[in-house]
N, C-alpha and C positions, 0 to 999 in steps of 0.2 A: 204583658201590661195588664193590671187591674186597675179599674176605676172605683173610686169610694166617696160614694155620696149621700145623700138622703132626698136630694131630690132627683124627682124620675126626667125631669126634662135637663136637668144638669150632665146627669149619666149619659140619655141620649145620647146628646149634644156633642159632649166627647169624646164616645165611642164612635162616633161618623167622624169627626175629623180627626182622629189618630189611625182610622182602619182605612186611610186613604192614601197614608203614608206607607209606600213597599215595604221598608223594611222595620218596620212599630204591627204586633200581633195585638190584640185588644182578646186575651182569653176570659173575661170574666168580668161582671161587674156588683159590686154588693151596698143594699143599702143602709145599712148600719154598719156599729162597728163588730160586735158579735158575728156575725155573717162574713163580715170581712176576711177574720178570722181563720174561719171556715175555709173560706176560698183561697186566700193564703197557702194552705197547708193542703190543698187537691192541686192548684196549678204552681205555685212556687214562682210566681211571678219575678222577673228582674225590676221592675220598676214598679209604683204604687204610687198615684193621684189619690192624694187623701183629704179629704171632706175635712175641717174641725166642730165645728158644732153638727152634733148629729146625736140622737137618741138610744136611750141602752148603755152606749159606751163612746165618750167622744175620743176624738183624732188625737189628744196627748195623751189618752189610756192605750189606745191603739198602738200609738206609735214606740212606747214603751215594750209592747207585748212581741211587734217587728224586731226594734234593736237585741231583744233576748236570745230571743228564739230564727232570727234570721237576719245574720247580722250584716251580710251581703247586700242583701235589697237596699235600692235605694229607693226612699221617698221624697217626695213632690207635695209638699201642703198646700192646698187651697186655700187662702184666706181672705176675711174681708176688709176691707179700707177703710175699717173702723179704727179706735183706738181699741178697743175691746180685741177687737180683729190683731191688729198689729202685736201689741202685747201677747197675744196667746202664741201667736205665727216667732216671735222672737223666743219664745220658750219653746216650741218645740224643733228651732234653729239648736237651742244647747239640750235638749236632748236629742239629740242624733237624727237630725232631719239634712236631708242633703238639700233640697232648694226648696223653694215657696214660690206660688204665682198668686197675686192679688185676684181677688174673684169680684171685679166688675162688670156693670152693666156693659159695657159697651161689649165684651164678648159673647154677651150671652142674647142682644138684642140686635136689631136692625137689619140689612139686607144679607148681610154676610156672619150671620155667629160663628160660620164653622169655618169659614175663612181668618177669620180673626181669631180664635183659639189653634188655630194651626198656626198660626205665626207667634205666637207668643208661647205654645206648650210643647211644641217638635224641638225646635232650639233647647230644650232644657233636659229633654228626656237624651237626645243626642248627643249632650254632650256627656255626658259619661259611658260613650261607645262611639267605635268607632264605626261609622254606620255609611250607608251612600244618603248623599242628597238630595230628598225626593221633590217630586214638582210644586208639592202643599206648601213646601212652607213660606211660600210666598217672598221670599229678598232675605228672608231672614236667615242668617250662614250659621251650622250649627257646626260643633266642634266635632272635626275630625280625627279624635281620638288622639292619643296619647302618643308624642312624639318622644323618639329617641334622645335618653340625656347624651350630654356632649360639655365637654371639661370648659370651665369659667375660663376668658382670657386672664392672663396675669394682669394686675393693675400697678405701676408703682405709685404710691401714692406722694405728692408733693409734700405734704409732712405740715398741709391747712387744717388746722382744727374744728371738727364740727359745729354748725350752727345750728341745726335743723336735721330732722327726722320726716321724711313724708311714706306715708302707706298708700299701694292702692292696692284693694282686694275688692272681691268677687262674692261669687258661689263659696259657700262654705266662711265666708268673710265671719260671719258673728262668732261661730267657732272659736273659730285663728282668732281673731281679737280678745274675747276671754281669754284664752290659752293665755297669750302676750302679754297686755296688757298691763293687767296686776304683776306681771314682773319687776316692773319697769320703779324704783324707790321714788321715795318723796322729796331727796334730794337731785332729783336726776334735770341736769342744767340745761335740756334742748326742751323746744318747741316740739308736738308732735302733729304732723296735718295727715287726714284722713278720708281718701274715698273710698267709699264702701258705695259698689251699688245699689243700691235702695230706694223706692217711693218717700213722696214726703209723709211724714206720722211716722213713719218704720226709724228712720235716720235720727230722730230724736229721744224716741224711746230708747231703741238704741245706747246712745249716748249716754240716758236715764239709767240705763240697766248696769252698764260698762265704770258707771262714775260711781253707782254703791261697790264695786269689789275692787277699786284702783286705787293708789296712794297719790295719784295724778286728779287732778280735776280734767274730768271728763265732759262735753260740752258740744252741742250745736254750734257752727259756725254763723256767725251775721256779719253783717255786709257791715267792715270796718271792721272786726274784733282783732284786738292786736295778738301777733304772734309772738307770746313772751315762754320763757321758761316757767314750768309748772303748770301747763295745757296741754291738752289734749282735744283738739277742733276735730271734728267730723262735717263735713259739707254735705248740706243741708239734700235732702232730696228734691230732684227736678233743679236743680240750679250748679253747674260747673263753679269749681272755688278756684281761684287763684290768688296769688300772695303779690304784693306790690310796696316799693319804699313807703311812707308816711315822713310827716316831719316827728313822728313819735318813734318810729323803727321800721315796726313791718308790718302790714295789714293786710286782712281778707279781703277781696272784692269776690263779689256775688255778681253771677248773671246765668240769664237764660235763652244766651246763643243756640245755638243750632245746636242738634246732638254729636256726638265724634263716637266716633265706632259704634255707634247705635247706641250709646249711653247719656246721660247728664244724671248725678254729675258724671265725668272721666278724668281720669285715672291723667290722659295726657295733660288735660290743661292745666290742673294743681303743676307735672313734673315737668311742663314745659314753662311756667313760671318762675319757679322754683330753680332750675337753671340758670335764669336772668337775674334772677336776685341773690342768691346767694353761692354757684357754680357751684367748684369745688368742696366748698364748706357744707355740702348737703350729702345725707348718707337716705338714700332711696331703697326701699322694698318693696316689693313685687309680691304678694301671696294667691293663693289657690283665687280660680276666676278663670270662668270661659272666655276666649277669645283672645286678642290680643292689645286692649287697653292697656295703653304704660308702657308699648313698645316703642315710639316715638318717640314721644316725651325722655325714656329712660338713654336714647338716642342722643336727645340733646344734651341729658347731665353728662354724659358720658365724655363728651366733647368740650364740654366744661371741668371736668376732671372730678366730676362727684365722684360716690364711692357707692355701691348698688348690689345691693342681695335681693336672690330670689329663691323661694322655700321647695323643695325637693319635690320628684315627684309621690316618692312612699309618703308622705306627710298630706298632700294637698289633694281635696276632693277632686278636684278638676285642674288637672295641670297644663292649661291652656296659657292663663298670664302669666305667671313663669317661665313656661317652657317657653314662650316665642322668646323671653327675652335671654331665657338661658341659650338658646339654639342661634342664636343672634351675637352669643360671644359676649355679651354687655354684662355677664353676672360678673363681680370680683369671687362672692362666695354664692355656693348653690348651696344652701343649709336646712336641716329639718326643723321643722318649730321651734321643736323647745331649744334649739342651738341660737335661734334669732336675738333674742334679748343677751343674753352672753355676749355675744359677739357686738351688739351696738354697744355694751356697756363699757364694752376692751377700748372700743377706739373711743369714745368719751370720755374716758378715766384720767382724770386728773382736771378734769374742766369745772368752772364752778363748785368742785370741792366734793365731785361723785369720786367716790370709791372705787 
């Protein structure tokens, strides 16, 4: 594990609370990115907490110089809860940044900073290993590594025509979403709804980033936006989406209940909705994401006779939300990326006049 910061009380601060964790080594820490560099290439680090603004050479020149020259490592950006912050943390999401943690005060101040960077930085480093569970991380369940694939139950499908398209994604989500995406034409007749987990600022940029390369309109969800063909809704950060009748058709509803699997938005509440409004006629994916958000919910469509893909493990950074629900029998197809949009386009074809 290397730390990469510019400031010395940041470094610290994070090297006490990941070197208290058994099995996370903290070999090194540097405070530019030139240094960084450096130390890269003496310890070969698996994992890398990386700074973005920083002096010399910041975190999206760094992290370009990673992806080349060491393409295994995974990185952890730091960033801030700015829009400045969020924008740069989304760019260096598609260049090859495997996760981000917002860099708030509240971990860095008060009775507990290191308690509170352990809970929010061990779940993230762990989950791309499979690792034991150490006492730091305080309630928070890091991913136990990488389960065994296991063949899709057969689905027949009743022969109801799709309505609706829902995603939930993770870790690696912004990725996966570009990849997709822009697949997807401008005649294509479903609704697409969207949780990606994300702080608020990030989920709208997001959106902002996603809607210049789509032939979809690309879009922040608000409480009431209707769910029509030729959208693409993303639920809003810190707030659970869910779909419900209107006397207009179908509409978003916003709220900020309680969290489910330690997320808002989740992944379940959109596909346990989604279930109730439109059952069978909904076709659910699953993409790369720690934990197991979207296994319940994908539970319920199921039972409703939806139709449900979930993306491979060779494809997905973290094959946690997948896998539970591939390992749970609920996948019809287990598919790589770029097979996803193919495959929703097959079973919509002929609908609204897609191709």
């Amino acid at each position: 594990m290397l730390v990469v910061d510019d400031s010395v009380v940041i470094r610290r601060l994070v090297t006490q609370a990941l070197s208290q964790h058994p099995a996370i080594e903290v070999v090194g820490v540097a405070a530019n990115g030139t240094l960084s560099l450096q130390r890269i290439a003496q310890f070969t680090p698996d994992v890398i907490t990386l700074d973005i603004e920083m002096p010399d050479m910041n975190g999206l020149e760094v992290l370009q110089h990673i992806r080349r020259d060491y393409p295994s490592t995974r990185v952890i950006m730091f960033s801030t809860l700015t829009e400045r912050g969020a924008s740069i943390t989304l760019e260096a999401l598609t260049l090859g940044a495997d996760d981000y943690v917002p860099k708030t005060t509240a971990y860095f101040s008060g009775e507990t900073p290191i308690a509170g960077l352990q809970q929010v930085l061990i779940p993230k480093i762990t989950q791309f290993f499979q690792l034991p569970a150490g006492p730091t991380t305080n309630g928070a369940r890091p991913e136990q590594g990488r389960t065994p694939k296991v063949s899709a139950r057969p689905h027949v499908s009743a022969g109801v025509p799709p309505k609706v398209v829902v995603i939930g994604v993770s870790t690696g989500g912004p990725t996966a979403l570009g990849e997709i995406l822009p697949r997807f034409p401008s005649a294509f007749p479903l609704p697409i709804l969207i949780v990606q987990h994300m702080p608020p600022l990030f989920t709208r940029l997001l959106g902002e980033r996603l809607n210049a390369t789509c032939a979809l309109r690309v879009e922040e969800a608000r409480q009431g936006t209707k769910v029509e063909s030729g959208r693409i809704l993303i639920a809003p950060g810190d707030y659970h989406m869910a779909v419900a009748p209107t006397t207009e058709g179908v509409g978003v509803i916003l709220d900020q209940s309680a969290q489910q699997n330690f997320c808002r938005p989740a992944v379940d509440v959109l596909f346990k909705s989604t279930a109730e409004v439109y059952g069978a006629s909904a076709i659910a994916v699953v993409l790369t994401g720690m934990g197991q958000d979207g296994l319940r919910g994908a539970e319920i469509l199921r039972a409703n006779g939806a139709t449900i893909f979930a993306q491979d493990e060779e494809t997905s950074i973290v094959w946690g939300m997948p896998g539970a629900v591939v390992n749970a029998g609920l996948a019809d197809r287990v598919l790589p990326l770029q097979e996803m949009v193919p495959e929703i386009l097959r079973l919509s074809k002929g609908i609204g006049g897609t191709n």
